[in-house]
C-alpha positions in Angstrom: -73.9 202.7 59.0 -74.4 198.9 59.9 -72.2 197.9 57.5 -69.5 200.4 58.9 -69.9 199.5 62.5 -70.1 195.6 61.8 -66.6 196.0 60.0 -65.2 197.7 62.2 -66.2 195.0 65.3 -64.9 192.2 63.2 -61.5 193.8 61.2 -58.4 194.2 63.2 -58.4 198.3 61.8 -60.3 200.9 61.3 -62.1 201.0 57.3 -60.0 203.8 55.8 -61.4 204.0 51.8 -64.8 203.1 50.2 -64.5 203.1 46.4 -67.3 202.6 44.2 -69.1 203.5 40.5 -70.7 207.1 40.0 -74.3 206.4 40.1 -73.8 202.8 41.4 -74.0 200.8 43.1 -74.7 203.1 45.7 -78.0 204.6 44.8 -77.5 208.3 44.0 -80.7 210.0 45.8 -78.5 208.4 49.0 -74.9 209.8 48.2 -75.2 213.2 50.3 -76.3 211.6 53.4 -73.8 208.2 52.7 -70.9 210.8 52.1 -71.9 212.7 55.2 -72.1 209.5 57.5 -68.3 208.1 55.4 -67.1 211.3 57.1 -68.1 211.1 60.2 -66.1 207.8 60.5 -63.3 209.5 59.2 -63.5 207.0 56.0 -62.5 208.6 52.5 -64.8 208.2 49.6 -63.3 207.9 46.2 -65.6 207.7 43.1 -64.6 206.2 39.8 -65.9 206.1 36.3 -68.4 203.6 35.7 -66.3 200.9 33.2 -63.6 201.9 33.6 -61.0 199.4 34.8 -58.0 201.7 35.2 -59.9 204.0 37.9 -60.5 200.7 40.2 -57.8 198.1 38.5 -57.6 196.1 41.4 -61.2 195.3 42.2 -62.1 195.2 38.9 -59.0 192.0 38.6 -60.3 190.3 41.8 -64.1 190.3 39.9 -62.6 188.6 37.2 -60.9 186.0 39.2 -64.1 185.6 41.0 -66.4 184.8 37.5 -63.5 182.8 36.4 -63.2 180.4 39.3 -67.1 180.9 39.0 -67.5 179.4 35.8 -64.9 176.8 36.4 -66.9 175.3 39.4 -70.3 175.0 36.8 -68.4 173.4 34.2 -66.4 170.6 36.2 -70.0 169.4 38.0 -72.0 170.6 34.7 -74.5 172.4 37.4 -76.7 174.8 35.8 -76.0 178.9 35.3 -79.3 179.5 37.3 -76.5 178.2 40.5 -74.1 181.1 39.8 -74.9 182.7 42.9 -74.0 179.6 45.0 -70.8 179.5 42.7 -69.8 182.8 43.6 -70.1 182.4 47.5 -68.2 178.9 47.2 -65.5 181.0 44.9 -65.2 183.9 47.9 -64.8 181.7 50.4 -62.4 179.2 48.7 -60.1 182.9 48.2 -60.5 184.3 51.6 -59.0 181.3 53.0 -56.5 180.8 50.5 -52.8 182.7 51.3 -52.1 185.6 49.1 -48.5 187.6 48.3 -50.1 190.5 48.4 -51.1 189.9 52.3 -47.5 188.6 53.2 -48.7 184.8 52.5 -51.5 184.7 54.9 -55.0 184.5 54.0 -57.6 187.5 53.5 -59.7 186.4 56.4 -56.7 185.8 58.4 -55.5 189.7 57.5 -59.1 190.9 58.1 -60.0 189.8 61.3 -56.8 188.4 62.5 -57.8 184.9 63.1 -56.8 181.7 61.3 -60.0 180.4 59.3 -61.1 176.9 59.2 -61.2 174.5 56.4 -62.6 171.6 58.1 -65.5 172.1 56.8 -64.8 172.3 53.1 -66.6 170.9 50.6 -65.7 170.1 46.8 -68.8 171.8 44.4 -71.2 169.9 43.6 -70.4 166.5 45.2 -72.7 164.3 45.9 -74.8 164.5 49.6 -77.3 162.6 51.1 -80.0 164.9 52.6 -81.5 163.2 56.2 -85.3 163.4 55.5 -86.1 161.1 57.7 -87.8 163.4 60.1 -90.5 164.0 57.2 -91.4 160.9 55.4 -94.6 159.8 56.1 -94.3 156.1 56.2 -91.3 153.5 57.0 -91.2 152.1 53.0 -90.6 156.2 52.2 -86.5 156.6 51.4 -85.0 158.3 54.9 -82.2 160.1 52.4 -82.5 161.9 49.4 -79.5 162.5 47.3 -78.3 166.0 46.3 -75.3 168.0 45.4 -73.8 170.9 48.0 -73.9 174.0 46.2 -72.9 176.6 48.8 -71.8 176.9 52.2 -74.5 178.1 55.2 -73.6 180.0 58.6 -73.0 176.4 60.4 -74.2 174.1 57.7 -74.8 173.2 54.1 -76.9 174.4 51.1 -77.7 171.3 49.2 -79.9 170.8 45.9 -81.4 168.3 44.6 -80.7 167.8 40.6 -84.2 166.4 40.0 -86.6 168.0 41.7 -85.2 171.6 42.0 -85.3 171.8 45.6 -83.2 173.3 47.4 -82.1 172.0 51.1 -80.6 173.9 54.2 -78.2 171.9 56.3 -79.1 173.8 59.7 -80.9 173.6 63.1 -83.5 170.9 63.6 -86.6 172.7 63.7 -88.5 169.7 66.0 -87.6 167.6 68.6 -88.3 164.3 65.9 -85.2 165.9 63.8 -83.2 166.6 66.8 -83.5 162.6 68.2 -82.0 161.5 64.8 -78.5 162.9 65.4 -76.2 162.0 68.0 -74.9 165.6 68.5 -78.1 167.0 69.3 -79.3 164.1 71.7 -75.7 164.9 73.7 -76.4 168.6 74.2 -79.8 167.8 74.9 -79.4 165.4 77.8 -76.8 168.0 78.7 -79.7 170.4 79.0 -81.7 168.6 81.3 -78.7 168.0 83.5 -78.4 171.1 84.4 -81.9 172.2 84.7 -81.7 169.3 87.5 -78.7 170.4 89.2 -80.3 173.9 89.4 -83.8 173.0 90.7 -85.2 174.9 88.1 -88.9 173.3 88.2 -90.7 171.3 91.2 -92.8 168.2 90.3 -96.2 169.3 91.4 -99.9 168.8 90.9 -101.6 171.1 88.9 -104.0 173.5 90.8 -108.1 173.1 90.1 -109.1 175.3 86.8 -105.5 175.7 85.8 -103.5 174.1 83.3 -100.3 173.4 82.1 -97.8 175.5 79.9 -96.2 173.2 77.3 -92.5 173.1 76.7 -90.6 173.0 73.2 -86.7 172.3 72.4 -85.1 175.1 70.5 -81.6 174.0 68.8 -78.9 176.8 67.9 -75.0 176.1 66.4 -73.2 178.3 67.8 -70.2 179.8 64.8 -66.5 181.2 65.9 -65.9 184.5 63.9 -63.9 182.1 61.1 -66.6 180.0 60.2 -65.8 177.0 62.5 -68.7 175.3 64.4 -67.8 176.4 68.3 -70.6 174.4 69.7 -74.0 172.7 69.6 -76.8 174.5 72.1 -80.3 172.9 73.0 -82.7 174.9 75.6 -85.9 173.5 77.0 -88.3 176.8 76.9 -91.7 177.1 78.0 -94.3 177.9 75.1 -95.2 181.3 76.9 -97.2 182.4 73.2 -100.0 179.6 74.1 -101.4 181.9 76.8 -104.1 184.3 76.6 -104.3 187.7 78.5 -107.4 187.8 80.8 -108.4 184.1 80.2 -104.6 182.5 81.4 -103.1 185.0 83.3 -104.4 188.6 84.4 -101.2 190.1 85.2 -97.9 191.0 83.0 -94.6 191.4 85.2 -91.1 192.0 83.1 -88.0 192.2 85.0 -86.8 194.7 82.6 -86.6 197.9 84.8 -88.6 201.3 82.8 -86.3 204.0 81.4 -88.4 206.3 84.7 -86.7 204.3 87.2 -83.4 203.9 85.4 -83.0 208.2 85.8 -84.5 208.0 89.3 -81.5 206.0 90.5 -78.7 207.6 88.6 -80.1 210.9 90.1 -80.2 209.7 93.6 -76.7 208.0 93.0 -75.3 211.3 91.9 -76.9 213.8 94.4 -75.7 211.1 97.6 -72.4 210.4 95.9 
């Protein structure tokens, strides 16, 4: 059902056909209550013989030129097999953005959702990177960069690994302000931040009350994606660490200004009896 709905959100039409193996990959103790929800959507479901190419020709061709590209991509970078599941998402994503005949020269992901993707962000497999661990050395003689190869593309960032020690490394949001500071893009949308929190007089510079203390206040960094993969923008937000307080010994009191489901029916009846 998520899968269905999510589709359906992002494709420009409705998912007509789901075709898959008898007894997989959809697990079979399922099927009655997966056919029953297919048809509620109005989606046809078509079963084929497992191993058999001629029943599902054309998914069965687009696997192979998935493996092939697959294997291609380990053998030009000699990358290990144990990476074939960073080879495979590289190899989907290199297709869906690359024009097809059968699509009337356009890419898949164009066709799907109707918008162009990106390919700024493009990477050759397993070039070299230099991961920014600044942030986590413990002294100044400690190396700020350790070298790596990208392996796979993340949701607004990198996968990287490093050929020696096995480790892998996500490109992503700084987790701490100390990782933030030590790129530029970060720093912008953080002084951005505080802007506005001045222009709107969120907070007044005050003394702290007798027996009462201070709640702390963290950064927490989110890139923001477009539906084809390109970065949109770069957000930073200056919360209060509401989780260090204690009920009964910091506050007495809990007050939501999420309205109960009670009061919700109370209005719609008065609205609809005085309409």
């Amino acid at each position: 059902m998520p899968f269905v709905v999510e589709q359906q959100q992002r494709a420009t039409q409705p998912l007509k056909l789901v075709q898959f193996d008898v007894c997989g990959p959809m697990n079979t103790m399922s099927n009655g209550n997966n056919r029953r929800m297919l048809k509620s959507k109005m989606v046809i479901l078509l079963r084929c013989c497992e191993l058999m190419v001629e029943d599902n020709g054309v998914a069965k061709r687009k696997n192979r030129t998935i493996m092939d590209m697959t294997k291609s991509l380990l053998k030009a970078k000699g990358m290990p097999n144990s990476l074939w599941g960073e080879a495979v998402s590289c190899s989907i994503c290199l297709l869906n953005r690359s024009p097809l005949r059968s699509v009337q020269n356009i890419t898949p992901t164009e066709a799907w959702s109707g918008f162009k993707p990106s390919v700024k962000h493009l990477k050759v497999f397993g070039f070299v990177a230099y991961a920014d661990v600044s942030a986590k050395t413990g002294t100044q003689l400690d190396d700020g960069a350790e070298k790596t190869v990208f392996i796979c593309y993340k949701r607004g960032g990198y996968k990287l690994f490093n050929l020696e020690t096995k480790k892998v490394i996500i490109d992503s949001e700084p987790l701490t302000l100390e990782e933030a500071i030590q790129d530029s893009k970060w720093v912008n949308v953080m002084n951005e931040e505080v802007k506005t929190i001045d222009r709107n007089n969120t907070w007044v510079l005050t003394d702290i009350p007798q027996g009462h203390k201070a709640i702390d206040v963290q950064w927490v960094f989110k890139t923001k994606v477009k539906s084809n993969g390109e970065v949109e923008r770069y957000k930073a937000r200056l919360v209060a660490k509401g989780f260090e307080q204690r009920l009964g010994y910091d506050y007495q009191e809990v007050f939501s200004p999420i309205a109960q489901m009670q009061t919700i029916r109370l209005i719609i009846g008065l609205a609809t009896q005085n309409q």
